[in-house]
N, C-alpha and C positions, 0 to 999 in steps of 0.2 A: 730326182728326190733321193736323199739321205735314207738309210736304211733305219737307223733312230727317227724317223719320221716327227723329227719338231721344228720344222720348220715353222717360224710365227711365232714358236711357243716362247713362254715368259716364266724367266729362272729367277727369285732372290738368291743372290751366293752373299754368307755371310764370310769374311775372313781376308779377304785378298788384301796383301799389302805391300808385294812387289814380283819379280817377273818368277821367283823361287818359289812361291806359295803356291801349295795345292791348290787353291780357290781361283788363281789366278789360269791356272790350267784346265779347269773343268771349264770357268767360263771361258776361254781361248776357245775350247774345243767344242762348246754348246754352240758360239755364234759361228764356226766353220759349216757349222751346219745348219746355219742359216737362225738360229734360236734368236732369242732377244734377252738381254740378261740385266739387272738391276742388281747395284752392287749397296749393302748394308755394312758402313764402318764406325767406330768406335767413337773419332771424333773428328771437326776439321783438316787435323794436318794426314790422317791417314787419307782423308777426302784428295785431296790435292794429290797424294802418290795415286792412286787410284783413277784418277782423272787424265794423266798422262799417260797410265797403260791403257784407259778402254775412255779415251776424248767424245765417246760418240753417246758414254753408258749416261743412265737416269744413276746418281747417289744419295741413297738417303742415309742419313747420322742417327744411331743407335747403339746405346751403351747398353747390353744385355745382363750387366750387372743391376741395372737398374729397371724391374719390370715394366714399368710405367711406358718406359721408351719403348718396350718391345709392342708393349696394345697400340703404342700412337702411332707407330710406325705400321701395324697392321690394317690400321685406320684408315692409313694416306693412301697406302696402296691397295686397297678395296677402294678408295673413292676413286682414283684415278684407272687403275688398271681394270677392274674388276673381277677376273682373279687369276691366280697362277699355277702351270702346271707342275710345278716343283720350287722344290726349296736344299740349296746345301750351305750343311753346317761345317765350317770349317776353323772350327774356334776352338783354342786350350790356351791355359795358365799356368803356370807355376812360378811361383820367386824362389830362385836359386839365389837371391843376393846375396846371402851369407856364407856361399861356398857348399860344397858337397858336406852330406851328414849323414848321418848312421840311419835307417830309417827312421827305428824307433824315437827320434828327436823330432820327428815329424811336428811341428807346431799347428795347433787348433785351426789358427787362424790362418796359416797358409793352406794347410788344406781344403776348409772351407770353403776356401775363395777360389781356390781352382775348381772346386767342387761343382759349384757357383756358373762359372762361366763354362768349364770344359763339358759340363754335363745338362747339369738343371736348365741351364740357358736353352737344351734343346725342346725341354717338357713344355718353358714357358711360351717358345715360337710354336708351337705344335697350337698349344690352347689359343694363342691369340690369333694365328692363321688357318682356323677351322675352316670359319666363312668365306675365308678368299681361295684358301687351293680348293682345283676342282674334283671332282668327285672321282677322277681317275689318277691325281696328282702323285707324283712322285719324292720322297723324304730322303737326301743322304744323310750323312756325319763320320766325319773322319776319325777312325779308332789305331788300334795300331797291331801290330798281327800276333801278339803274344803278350794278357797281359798276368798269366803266371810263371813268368819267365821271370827271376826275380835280378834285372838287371840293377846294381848298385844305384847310378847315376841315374837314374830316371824316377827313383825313389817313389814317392806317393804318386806320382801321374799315372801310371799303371793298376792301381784299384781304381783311381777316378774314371781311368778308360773302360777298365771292366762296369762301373757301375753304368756308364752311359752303354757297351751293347746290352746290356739289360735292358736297361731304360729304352731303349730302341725296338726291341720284342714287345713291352709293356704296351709303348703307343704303337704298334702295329695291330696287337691285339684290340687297345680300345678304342682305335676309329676305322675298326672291320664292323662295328657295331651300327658304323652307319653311312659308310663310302668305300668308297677301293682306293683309298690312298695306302700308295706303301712308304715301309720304314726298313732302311737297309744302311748298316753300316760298311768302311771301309776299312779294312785291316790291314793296315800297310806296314811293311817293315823299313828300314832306316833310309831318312832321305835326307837329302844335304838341302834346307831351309834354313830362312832366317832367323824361326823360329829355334827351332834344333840346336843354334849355334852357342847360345845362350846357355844350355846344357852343359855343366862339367863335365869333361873327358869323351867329349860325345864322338870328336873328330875320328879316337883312336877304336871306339865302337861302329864305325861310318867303316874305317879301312877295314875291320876283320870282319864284317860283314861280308861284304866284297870276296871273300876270301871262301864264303860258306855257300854263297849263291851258288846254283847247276852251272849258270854260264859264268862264273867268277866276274861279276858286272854289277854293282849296285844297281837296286832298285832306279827307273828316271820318275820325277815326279811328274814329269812330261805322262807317262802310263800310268799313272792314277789318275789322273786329269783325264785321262779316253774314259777307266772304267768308269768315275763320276758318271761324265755323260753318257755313258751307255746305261748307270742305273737308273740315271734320272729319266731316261726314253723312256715309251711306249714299247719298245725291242726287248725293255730287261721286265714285262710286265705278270713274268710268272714268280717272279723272286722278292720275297715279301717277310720281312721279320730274320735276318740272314748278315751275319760277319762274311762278310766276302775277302778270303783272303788276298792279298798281293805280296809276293817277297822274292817272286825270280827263285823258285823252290827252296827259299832256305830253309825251311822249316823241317823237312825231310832230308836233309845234308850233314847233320851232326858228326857222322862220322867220315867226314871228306880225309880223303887219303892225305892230299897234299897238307893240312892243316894238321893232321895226327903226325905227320911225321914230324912239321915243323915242333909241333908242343914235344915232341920226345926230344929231339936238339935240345931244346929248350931246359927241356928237364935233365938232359944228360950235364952239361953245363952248369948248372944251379948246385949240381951234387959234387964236380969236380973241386 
């Protein structure tokens, strides 16, 4: 027996859409240890990518832009399952179609919409999966490890991240009111997704990363994919309402030798 002691137990991961995805590594690493995982996608054709990484998983279709889908889909799986020990949210938006922009050009409606999916989507699976997770059940949602860092290129996704670990404290708070389900975010710092990719200038944010880490090694989404499954355990069952950082210490590295010297090069250069 697994020390996460979920064997049997039954995961929705919302988000998986290829072997790079975080969603796709928590559930890797739920059923290693014997879990059962049910994977919730957007529309048919992510169905089908989906079904070639986990041929064995149950798929159900649900656009969480659209609430309606989110209740029917809570519907199906209380009638079938009857209910589950966890749930992870691995879902964000943005449209960068029109290229990088100053923040302040932020538009209404793109932000909205991220809003929308990267965050609210989590309030709305929380309220429509009351009845089906069980009363010890376990909440992730992927956030990201700093989000008053105000990195250019990442523009408005960074308040949407912060409004969701709020949003995470909130519902931790109001269904202490009547179960032990926890709500726990992940704070991960830069991973190489296919998500990510999509991101202006993200690559060259990816390599100086690397450069700031303790072990000079990016982040593997492979290790957020463990911590997922260890929050989603009965193991992580003291930690309730909580940004759980991940970043291979970068957060504490600012002043890495090696990178201070290279920016003084830099600046000696620039000046010549």
């Amino acid at each position: 027996m697994s020390f996460l002691n979920i064997e049997n137990n039954k995961f929705l991961i919302f988000g998986a859409a290829n072997k790079r995805s975080v969603a796709y590594h928590i559930s890797k690493k739920l059923e290693e240890n014997g879990a059962i995982t049910i994977h919730s996608v957007q529309n048919e054709k992510n169905a089908e990518a989906v079904a070639k990484l986990f041929p064995s998983c149950e798929i159900q279709i649900c656009d969480v832009e659209k609430e309606e889908q989110v209740y029917s889909l809570a519907s199906r799986i209380k009638q079938k399952h009857g209910e589950l020990n966890g749930i992870a949210h691995s879902l964000a938006y943005a449209n960068y179609s029109e290229g990088l922009k100053p923040f302040y050009e932020t538009r209404k409606k793109d932000f909205l919409q991220a809003m929308d999916i990267s965050c609210f989507s989590i309030i709305s699976i929380a309220n429509a999966f009351r009845g089906v997770l069980n009363r010890d059940a376990s909440v992730i949602a992927i956030s990201i490890s700093s989000t008053n860092m105000a990195v250019e290129n990442y523009g408005y996704m960074a308040p949407v991240k912060a409004a969701l670990d709020s949003a995470i404290c909130f519902l931790a708070k109001s269904f202490s009111n009547f179960s032990n389900i926890r709500f726990n975010t992940i704070a991960a710092s830069l991973l190489k997704t296919s998500a990510s990719a999509g991101i202006p200038g993200y690559l060259d944010y990816y390599e100086f990363a690397a450069k700031l880490t303790l072990r000079k090694k990016n982040l593997m989404t492979e290790e957020v994919g463990s911590l997922g499954a260890f929050l989603l355990s009965p193991a992580s069952s003291g930690i309730n309402a909580q940004r759980v950082v991940i970043d291979a210490g970068m957060s504490v590295n600012y002043f890495d030798n090696e990178v201070m010297k290279l920016a003084a090069i830099g600046a000696k250069k620039s000046s010549e």
